[in-house]
ROTI-756683 format. One line per field, with one value per residue (C-alpha): residue number from 1; x, y, z. Coordinates in pm, whole numbers, plus 50000, padded with zeros to 5 digits. Example, Ala and Ser with C-alpha at 12.3 -4.5 7.8 and 13.67 -1.06 7.14 Angstrom:
BEGIN
num: (1 / 2)
px: (51230 / 51367)
py: (49550 / 49894)
pz: (50780 / 50714)
// end
This chain:
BEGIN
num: (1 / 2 / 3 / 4 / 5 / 6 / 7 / 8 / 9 / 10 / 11 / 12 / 13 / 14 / 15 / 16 / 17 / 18 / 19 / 20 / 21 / 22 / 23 / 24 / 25 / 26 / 27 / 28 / 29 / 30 / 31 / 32 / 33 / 34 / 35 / 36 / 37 / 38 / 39 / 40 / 41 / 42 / 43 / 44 / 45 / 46 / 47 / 48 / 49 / 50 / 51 / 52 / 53 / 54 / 55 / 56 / 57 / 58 / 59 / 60 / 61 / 62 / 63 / 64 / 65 / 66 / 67 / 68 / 69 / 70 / 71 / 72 / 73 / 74 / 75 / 76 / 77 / 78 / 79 / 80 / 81 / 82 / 83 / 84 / 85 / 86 / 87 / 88 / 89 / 90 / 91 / 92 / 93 / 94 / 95 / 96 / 97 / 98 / 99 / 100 / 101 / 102 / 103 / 104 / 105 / 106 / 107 / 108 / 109 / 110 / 111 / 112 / 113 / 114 / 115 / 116 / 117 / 118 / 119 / 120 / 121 / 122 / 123 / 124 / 125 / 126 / 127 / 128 / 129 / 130 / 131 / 132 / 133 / 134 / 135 / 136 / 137 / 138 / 139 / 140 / 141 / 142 / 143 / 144 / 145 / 146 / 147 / 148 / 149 / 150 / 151 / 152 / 153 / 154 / 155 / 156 / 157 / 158 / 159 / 160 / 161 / 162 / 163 / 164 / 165 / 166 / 167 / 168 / 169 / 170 / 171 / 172 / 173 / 174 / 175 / 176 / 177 / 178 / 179 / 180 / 181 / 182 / 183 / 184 / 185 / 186 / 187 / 188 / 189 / 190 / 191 / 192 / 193 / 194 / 195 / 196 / 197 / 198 / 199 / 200 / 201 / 202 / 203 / 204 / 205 / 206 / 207 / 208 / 209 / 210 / 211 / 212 / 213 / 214 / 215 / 216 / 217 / 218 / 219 / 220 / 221 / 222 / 223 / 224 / 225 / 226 / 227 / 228 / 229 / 230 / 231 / 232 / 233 / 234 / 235 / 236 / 237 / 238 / 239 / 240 / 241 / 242 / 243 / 244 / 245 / 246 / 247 / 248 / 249 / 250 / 251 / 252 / 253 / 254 / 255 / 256 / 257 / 258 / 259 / 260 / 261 / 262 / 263 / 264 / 265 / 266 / 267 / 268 / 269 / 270 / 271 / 272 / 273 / 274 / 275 / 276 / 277 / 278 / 279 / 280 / 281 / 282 / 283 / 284 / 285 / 286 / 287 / 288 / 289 / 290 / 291 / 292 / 293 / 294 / 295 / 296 / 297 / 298 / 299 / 300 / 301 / 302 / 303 / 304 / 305 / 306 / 307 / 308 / 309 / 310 / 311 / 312 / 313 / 314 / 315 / 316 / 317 / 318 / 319 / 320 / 321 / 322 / 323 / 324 / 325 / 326 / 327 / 328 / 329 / 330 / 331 / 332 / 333 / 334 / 335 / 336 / 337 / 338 / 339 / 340 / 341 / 342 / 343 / 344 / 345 / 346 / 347 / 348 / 349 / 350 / 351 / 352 / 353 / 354 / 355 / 356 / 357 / 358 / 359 / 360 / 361 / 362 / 363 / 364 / 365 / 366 / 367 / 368 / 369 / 370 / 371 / 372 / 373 / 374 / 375 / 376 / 377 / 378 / 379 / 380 / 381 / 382 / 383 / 384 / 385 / 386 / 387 / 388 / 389 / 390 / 391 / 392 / 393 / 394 / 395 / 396 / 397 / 398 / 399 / 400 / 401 / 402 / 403 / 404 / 405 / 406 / 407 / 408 / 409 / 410 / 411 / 412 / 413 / 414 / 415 / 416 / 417 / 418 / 419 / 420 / 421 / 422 / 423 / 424 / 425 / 426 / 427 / 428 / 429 / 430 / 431 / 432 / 433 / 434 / 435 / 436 / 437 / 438 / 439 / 440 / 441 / 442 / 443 / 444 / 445 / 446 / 447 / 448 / 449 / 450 / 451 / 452 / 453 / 454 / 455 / 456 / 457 / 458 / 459 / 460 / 461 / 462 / 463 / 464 / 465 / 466 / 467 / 468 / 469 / 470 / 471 / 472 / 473 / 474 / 475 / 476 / 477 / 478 / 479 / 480 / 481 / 482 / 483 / 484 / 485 / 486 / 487 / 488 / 489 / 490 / 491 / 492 / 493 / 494 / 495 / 496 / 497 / 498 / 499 / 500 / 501 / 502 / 503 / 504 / 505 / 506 / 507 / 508 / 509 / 510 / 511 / 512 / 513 / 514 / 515 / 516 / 517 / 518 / 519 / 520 / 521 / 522 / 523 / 524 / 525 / 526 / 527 / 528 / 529 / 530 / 531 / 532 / 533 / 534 / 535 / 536 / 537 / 538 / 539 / 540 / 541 / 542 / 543 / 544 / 545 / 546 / 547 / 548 / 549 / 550 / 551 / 552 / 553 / 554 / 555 / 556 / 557 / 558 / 559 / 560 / 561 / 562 / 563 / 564 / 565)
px: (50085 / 50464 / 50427 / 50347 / 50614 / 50831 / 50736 / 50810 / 51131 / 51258 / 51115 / 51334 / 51654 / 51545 / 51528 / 51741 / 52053 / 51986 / 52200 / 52114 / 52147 / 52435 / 52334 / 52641 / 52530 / 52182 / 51917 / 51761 / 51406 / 51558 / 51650 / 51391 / 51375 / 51024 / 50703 / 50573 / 50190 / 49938 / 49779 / 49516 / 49640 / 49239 / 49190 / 49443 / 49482 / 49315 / 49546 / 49318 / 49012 / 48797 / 48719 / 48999 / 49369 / 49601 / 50005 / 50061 / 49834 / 50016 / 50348 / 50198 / 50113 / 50469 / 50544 / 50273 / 50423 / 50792 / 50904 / 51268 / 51423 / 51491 / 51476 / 51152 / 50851 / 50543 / 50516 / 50429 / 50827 / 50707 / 51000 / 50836 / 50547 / 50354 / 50100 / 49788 / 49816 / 49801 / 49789 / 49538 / 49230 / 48870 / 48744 / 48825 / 49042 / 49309 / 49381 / 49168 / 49519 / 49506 / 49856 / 50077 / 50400 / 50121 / 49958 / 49635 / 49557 / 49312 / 49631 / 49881 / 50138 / 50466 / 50653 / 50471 / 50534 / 50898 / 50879 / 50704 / 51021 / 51245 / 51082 / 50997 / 51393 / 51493 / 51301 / 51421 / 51101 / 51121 / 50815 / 50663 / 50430 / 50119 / 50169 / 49833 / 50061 / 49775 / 49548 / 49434 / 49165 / 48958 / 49046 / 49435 / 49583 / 49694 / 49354 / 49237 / 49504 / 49381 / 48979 / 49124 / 49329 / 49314 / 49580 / 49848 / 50111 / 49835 / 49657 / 49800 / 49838 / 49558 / 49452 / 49195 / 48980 / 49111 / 48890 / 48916 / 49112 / 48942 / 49055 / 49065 / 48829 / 48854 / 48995 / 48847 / 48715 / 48577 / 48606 / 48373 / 48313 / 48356 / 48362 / 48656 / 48622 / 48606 / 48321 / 48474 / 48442 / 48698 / 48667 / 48920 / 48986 / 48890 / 48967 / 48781 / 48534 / 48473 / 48636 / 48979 / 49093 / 49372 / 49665 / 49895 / 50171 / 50360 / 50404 / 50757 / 50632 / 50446 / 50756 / 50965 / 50652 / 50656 / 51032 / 51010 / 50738 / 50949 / 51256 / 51038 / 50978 / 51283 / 51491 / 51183 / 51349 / 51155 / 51260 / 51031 / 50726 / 50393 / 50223 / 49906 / 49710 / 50003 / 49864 / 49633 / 49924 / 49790 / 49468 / 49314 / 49035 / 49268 / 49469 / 49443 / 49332 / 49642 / 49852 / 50073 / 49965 / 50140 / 50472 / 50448 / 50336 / 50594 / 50848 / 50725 / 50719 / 51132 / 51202 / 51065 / 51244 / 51531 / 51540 / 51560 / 51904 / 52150 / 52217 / 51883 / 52014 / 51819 / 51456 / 51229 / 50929 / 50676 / 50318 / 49995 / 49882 / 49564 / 49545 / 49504 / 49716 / 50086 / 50125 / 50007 / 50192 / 50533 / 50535 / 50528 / 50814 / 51113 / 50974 / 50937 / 51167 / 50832 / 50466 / 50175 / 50081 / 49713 / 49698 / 49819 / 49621 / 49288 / 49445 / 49583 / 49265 / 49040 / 49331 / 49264 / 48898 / 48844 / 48944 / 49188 / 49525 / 49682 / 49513 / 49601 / 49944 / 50042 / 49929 / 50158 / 50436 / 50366 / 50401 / 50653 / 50870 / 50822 / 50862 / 51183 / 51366 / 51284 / 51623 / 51606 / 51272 / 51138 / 50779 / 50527 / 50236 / 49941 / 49592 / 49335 / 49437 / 49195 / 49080 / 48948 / 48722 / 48911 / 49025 / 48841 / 48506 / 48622 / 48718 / 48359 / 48178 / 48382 / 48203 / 47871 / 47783 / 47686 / 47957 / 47773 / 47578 / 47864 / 47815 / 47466 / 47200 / 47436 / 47298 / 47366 / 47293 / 47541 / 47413 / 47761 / 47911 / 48167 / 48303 / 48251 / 48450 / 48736 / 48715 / 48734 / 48999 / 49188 / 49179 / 49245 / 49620 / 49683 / 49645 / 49878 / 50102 / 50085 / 50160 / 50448 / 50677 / 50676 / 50946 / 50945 / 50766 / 50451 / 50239 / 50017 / 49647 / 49580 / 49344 / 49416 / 49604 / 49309 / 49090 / 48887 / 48604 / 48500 / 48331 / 48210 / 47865 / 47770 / 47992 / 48080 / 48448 / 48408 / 48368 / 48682 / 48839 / 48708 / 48877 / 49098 / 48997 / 49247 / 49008 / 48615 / 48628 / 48969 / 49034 / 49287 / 48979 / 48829 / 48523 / 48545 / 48319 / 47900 / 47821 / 47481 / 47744 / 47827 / 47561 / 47516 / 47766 / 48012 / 48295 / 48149 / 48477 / 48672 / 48808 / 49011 / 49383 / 49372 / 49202 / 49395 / 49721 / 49615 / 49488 / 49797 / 49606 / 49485 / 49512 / 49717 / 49969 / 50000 / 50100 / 50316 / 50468 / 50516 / 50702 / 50953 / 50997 / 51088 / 51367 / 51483 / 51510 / 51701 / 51576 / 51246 / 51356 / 51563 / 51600 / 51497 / 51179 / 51129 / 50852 / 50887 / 50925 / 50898 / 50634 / 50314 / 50416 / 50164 / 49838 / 49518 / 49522 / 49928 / 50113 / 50477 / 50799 / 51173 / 51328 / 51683 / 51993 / 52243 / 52414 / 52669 / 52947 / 52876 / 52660 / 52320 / 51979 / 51720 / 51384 / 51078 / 50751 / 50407 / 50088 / 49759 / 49457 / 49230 / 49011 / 49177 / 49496 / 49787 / 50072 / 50393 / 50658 / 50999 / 51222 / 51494 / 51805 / 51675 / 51664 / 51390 / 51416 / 51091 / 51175 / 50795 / 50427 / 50164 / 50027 / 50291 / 50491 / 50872 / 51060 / 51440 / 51575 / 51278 / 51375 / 51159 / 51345 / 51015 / 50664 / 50542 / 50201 / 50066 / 49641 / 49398 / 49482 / 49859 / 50174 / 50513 / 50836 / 51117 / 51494 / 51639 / 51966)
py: (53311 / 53410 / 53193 / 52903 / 52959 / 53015 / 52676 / 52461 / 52616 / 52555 / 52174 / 52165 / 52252 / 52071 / 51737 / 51771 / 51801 / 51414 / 51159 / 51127 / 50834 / 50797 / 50636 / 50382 / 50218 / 50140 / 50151 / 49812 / 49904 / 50001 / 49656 / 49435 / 49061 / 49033 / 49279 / 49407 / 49288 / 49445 / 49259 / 49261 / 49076 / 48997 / 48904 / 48624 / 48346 / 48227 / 48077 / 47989 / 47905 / 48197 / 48374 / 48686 / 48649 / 48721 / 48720 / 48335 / 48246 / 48503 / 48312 / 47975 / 48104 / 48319 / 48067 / 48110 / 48459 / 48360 / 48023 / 48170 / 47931 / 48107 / 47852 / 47766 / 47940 / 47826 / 48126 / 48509 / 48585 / 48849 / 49122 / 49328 / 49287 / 49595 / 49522 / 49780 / 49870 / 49629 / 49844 / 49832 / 50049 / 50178 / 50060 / 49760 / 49912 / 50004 / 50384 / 50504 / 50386 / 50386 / 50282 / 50320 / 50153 / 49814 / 49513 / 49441 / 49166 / 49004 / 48994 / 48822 / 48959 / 49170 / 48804 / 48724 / 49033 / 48945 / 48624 / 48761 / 48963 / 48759 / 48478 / 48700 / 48832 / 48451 / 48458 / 48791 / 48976 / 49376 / 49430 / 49772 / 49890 / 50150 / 50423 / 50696 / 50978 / 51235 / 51134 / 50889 / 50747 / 50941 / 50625 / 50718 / 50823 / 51193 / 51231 / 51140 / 51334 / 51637 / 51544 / 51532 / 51860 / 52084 / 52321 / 52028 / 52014 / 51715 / 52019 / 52111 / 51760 / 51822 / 52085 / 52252 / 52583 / 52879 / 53241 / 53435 / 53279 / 53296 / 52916 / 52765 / 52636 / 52341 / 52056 / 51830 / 51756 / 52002 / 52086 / 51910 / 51956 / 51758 / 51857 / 51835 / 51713 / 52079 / 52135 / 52344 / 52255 / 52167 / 52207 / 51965 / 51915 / 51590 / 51556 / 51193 / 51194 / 51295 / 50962 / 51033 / 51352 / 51491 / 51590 / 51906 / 51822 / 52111 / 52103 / 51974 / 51776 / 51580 / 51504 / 51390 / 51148 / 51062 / 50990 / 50799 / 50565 / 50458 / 50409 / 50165 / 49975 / 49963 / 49821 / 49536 / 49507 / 49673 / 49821 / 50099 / 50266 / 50333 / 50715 / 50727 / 51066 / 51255 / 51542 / 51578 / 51678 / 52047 / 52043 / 52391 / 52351 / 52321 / 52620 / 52989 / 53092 / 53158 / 52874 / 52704 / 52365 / 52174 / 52339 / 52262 / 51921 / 51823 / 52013 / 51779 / 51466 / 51565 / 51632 / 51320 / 51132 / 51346 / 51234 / 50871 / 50790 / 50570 / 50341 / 50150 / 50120 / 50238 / 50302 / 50341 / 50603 / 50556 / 50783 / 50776 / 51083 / 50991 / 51190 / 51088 / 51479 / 51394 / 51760 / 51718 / 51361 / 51512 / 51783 / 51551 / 51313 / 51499 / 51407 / 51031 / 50705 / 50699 / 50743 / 50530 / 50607 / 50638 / 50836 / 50542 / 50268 / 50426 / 50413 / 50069 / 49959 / 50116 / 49997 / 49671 / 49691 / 49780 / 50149 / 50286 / 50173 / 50481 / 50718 / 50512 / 50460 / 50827 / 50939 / 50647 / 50763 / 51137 / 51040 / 50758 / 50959 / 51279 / 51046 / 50867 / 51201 / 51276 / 51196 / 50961 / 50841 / 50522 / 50475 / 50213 / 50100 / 49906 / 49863 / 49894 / 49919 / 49908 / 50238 / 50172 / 49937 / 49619 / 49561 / 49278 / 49449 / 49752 / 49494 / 49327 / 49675 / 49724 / 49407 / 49585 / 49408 / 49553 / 49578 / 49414 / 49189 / 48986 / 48723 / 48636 / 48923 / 49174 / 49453 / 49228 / 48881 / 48653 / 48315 / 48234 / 48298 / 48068 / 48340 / 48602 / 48460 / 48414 / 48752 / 48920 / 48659 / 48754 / 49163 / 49081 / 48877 / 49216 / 49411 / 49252 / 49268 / 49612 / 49730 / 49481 / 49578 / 49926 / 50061 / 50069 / 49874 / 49648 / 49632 / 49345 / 49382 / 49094 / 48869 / 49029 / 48754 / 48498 / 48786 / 48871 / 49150 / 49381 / 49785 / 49986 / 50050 / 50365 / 50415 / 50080 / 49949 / 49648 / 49417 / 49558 / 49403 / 49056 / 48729 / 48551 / 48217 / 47938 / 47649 / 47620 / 47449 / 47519 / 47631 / 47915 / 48104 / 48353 / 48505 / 48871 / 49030 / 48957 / 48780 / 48994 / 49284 / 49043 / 49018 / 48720 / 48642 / 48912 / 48690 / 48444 / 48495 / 48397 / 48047 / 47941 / 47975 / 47581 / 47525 / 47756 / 47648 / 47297 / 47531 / 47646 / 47903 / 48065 / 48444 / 48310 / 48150 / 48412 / 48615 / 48398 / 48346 / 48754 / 48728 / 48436 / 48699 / 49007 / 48730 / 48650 / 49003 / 49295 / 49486 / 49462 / 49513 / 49821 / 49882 / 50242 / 50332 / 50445 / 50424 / 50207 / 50396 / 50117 / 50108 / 49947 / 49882 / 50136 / 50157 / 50200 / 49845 / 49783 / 49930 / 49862 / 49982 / 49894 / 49838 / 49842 / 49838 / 49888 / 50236 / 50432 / 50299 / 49894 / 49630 / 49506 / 49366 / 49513 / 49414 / 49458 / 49453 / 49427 / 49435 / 49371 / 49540 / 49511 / 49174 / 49012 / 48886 / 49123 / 49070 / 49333 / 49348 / 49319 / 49598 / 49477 / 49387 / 49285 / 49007 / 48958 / 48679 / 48548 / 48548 / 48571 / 48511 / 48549 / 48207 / 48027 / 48154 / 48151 / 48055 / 47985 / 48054 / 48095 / 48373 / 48647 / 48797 / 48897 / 48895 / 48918 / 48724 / 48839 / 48710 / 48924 / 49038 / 48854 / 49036 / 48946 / 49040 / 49001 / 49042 / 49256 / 49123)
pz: (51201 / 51289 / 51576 / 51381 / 51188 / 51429 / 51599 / 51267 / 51219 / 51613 / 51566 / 51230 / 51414 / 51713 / 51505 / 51244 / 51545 / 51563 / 51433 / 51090 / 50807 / 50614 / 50296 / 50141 / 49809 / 49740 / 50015 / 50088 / 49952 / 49663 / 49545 / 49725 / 49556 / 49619 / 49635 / 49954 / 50129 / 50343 / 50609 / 50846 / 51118 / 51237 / 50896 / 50817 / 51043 / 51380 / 51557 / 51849 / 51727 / 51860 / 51504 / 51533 / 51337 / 51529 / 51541 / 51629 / 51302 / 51068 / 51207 / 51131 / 50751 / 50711 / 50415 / 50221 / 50155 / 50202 / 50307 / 50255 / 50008 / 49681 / 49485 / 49493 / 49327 / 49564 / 49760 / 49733 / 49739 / 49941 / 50114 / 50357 / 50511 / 50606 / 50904 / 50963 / 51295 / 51554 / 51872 / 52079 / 51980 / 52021 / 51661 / 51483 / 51208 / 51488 / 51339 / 51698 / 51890 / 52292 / 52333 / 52065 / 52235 / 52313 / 52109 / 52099 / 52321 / 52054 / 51806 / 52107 / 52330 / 52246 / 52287 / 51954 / 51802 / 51866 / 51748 / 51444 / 51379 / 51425 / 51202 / 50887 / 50950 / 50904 / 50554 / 50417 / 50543 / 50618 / 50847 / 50819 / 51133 / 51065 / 51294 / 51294 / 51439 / 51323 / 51582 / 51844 / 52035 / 52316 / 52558 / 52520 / 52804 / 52655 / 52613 / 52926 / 53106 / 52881 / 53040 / 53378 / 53408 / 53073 / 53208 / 53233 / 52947 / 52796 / 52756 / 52471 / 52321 / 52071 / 51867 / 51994 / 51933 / 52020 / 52102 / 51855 / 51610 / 51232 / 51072 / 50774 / 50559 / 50281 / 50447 / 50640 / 50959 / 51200 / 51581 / 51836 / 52187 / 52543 / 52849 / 53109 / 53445 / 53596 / 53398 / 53157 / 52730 / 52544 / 52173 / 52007 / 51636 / 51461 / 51100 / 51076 / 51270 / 51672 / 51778 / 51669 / 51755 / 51602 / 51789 / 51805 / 51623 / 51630 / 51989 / 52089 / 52338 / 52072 / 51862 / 52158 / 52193 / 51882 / 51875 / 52155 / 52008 / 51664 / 51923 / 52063 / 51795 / 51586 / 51905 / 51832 / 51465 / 51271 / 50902 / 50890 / 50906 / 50705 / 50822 / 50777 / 50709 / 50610 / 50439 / 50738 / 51011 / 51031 / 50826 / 50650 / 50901 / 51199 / 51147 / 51129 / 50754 / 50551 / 50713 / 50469 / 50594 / 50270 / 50408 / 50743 / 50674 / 50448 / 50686 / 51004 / 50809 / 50687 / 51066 / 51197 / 50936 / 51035 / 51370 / 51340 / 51470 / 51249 / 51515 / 51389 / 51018 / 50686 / 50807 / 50565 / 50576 / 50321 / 50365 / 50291 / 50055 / 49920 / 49631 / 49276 / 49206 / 49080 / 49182 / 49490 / 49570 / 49452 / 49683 / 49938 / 49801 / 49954 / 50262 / 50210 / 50136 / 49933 / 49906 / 49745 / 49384 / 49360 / 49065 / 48851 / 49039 / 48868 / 48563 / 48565 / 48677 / 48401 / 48131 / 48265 / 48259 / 47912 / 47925 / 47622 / 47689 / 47515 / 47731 / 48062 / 47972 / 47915 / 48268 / 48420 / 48221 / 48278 / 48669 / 48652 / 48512 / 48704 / 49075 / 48911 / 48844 / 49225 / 49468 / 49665 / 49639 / 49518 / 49413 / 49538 / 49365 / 49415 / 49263 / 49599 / 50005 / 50324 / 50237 / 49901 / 49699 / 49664 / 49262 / 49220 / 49258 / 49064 / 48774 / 48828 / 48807 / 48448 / 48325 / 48382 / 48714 / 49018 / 49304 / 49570 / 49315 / 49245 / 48964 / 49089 / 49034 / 48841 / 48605 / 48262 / 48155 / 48374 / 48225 / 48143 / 48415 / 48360 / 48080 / 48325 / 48561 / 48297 / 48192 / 48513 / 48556 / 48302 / 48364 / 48708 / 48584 / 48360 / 48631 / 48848 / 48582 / 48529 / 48867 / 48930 / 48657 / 48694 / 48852 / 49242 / 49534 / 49407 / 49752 / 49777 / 49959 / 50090 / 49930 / 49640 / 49491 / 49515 / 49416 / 49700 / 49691 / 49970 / 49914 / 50141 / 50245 / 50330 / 50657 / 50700 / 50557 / 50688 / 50388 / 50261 / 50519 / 50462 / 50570 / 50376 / 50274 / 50377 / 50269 / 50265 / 50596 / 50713 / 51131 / 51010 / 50852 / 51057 / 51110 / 51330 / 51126 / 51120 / 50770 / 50738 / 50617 / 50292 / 50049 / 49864 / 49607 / 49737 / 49701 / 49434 / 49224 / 49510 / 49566 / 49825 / 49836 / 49887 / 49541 / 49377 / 49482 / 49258 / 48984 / 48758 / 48552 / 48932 / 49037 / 49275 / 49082 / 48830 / 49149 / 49227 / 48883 / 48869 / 49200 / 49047 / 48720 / 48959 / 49185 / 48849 / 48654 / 48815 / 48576 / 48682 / 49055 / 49021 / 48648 / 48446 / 48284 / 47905 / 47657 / 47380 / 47021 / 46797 / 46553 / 46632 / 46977 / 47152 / 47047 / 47179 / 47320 / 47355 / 47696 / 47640 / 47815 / 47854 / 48206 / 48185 / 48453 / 48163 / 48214 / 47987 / 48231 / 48273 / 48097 / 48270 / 48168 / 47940 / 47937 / 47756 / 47864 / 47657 / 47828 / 47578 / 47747 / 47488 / 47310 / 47052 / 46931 / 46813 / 46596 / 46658 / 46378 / 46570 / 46427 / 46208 / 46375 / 46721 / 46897 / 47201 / 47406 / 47593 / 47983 / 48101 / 47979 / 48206 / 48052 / 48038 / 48320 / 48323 / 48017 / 47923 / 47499 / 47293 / 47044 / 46820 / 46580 / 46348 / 46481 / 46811 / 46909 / 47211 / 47331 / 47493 / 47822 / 47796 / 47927 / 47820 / 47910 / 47715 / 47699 / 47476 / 47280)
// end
């Protein structure tokens, strides 16, 4: 146990001796114009015509989520672009990695990588790479060095099973066994599942490795990075009972940040702690330029499915306001990622319909399913809504915006990871994964991004109407985050909040935001002596001088943000 500690606390010095950041004004993520998207590269556009995305196809499509003119509205207005990882690997999610300094020959070469870069730099794009540091794939060569000679230094690579040793018990994952090529077993630890085992990260060696790797790819340009299993570095079941594994994962996750040299800029480190605990996420946060905020995805998704605003909207502020008052650290939200059912099936489940019935066979009468459609619609828009004016980094899934649906089935993510759909007929669409693992009517709600983009009252171009509202408010980019205390203005049904970047010391922008989860419409007395200014309805999209100075009127599932004079 001493040892162990011993061993974090050399790694801290070790890494920590690095050039570190100096941070002068605000930090780029902190002010991004636009939200950030998720993509599957094998997902999004084929290129080539042989059913897989791949790097040359997500070039050809870069405008359709920034064609880098700000003055136009037709795109996603999206800033960073965070790719799931792209090396090659044994599985078709990629987190199995064989080569982590590599792309996967399906996706292109590391010339179209570059070009990649170098085109989403031209259009104000930050790409973020996915980097699975917990683990990697039995094919990588660590691994097979380990196979061929388990004395080597690749020996001790990867946590494995020790004599004696009484571990943990709680986590996840569990030890399995292989045998070397003298013969001998190896027990290594695999917090997934047997084909990713996890490696020792509190070997030095490692984190030289590991340095090396994101040295690699920022000289390539990018802006940062996306971790994935955080909280799964060293694992209860991994380590000797009584290990603090929170500490020493939040302490290896500082040093690594630590020892990214400032030559490269502002990097920024955002991780993956899937936890819907506030506690939990917050310990992590002095780690992190920031981390995902699961806990208030749920609860933006049941507000927007019919669930009681009141008791949605004091858990967001509870944690909003608890990860704001952290330094240096920005929050990110989102509604659904790869790992997770995608929102638009959650939303469907909400109306009483089966997940992977869709609109056709679901569990209640769907002979209108014209006003199906419109309602899911609808709760879809307020969800967006929610999660992109709250303060911090909105991160797009994509597909989301045109409201595709994907869950899992029993092991299988697949489906979550469905295709987007360029046109019914279009060449970009691809087709990677068999069509036996999507029921019929999976995606019924789902039209292409082709007929939306003619369809003003789309999910798509309410997307795109939120992104012109965050280019045009700072205050929904960067501003603060307070409750609203005027009467009548949160109720069971009404979320509202004030975003401001006006400070004691210098004027700014005030804005306030009403989001109606519930099924009818609501009138709000304005309190005497103030002035609100419509800037944004989600119906109506952006607006210039239309002033309430008594009653607000605000439909079912409408947000609207106003400014505050």
């Amino acid at each position: 146990m001493k040892k162990i500690v011993l061993i974090i606390g050399v790694l801290i010095l070790f890494l920590t001796s690095c050039t570190q950041h100096k941070d002068t004004g605000r930090l780029w993520w902190e002010t991004l114009s636009g939200p950030a998207y998720q993509v599957l590269v094998y997902s999004f556009a084929d290129s080539d015509g042989d059913g897989f995305g791949d790097l040359k196809g997500l070039i050809s499509k870069l405008d359709y989520l920034n064609d880098g003119r700000p003055e136009t509205d037709t795109d996603l207005g999206i800033s960073m672009l965070w790719l799931s990882p792209i090396h090659p690997a044994s599985s078709y999610h990629g987190y199995d990695v064989i080569d982590f300094t590599s792309v996967s020959s399906r996706l292109g070469t590391m010339e179209d990588f570059e070009l990649l870069v170098k085109e989403c730099k031209a259009r104000g794009i930050h790409v973020l790479l996915d980097i699975p540091f917990n683990h990697t794939s039995p094919e990588h060569s660590w691994f097979k060095a380990m196979i061929e000679n388990p004395g080597s230094k690749y020996g001790s690579y990867y946590q494995r099973k020790k004599e004696g040793t009484t571990y943990g018990s709680g986590g996840m994952g569990s030890f399995y066994k292989t045998k070397a090529k003298d013969g001998t077993t190896i027990e290594y630890f695999g917090a997934f599942w047997s084909g990713m085992p996890d490696l020792n990260c509190g070997n030095p060696d490692v984190l030289k490795e590991f340095n090396t790797i994101l040295s690699f790819w920022l000289k390539k340009g990018v802006s940062g990075f996306r971790f994935d299993a955080a909280k799964h570095i060293f694992d209860l079941n991994e380590m000797p009972a009584g290990t603090p594994v929170l500490q020493m994962n939040r302490d290896f996750w500082q040093a690594l940040k630590k020892s990214i040299p400032k030559k490269y800029g502002d990097v920024f480190i955002i991780g993956e702690v899937l936890s819907e605990q506030m506690t939990e996420v917050a310990a992590y946060a002095p780690a992190f330029d920031s981390l995902f905020d699961f806990a208030d995805a749920s609860a933006m998704l049941s507000a927007s499915g019919g669930g009681a605003a009141h008791t949605a909207f004091a858990k967001i502020v509870r944690n909003i306001s608890q990860l704001t008052k952290i330094e240096n650290f920005t929050p990110s939200h989102l509604l659904t990622n790869h790992d997770q059912d995608r929102s638009m099936s959650i939303l469907l489940g909400k109306e009483g319909l089966s997940l992977t019935d869709g609109i056709q066979t679901g569990k209640k009468d769907t002979s209108n399913s014209e006003e199906l459609k419109s309602n899911v619609l609808a709760k879809a828009k307020l969800a967006a809504s929610l999660y992109q004016t709250l303060p911090g980094i909105p991160f797009i899934y994509y597909g989301e915006e045109i409201g595709l649906t994907g869950i899992r089935y029993a092991n299988d993510d697949i489906s979550r990871r469905d295709a987007l759909i360029w046109d019914i007929d279009s060449p970009w669409n691809t087709s990677w994964q068999p069509s036996a693992k999507m029921p019929a009517g999976q995606n019924a709600l789902t039209n292409s991004i082709l007929a939306q983009d003619k369809d003003e009252t789309s999910l798509l171009n309410h997307y795109r109407g939120l992104a012109a509202l965050r280019k045009n408010s700072a205050a929904i980019r960067e501003g603060s985050f307070s409750r609203v205390d005027w009467a009548g203005f949160n109720t069971s049904e009404l979320m509202s909040y004030f975003r401001s970047t006006r400070t004691e010391d210098k004027d700014g922008e005030t804005v306030l935001v009403i989001h109606n989860t519930g099924m009818r419409n609501l009138e709000v007395p304005v309190p005497q002596g103030s002035t609100l200014n419509l800037l944004w309805s989600s119906t109506e999209g952006l607006l210039k001088d239309r002033e309430i100075h008594t009653i607000v009127h605000i439909s079912p599932g409408e947000s609207l943000v106003f400014e505050l004079r």
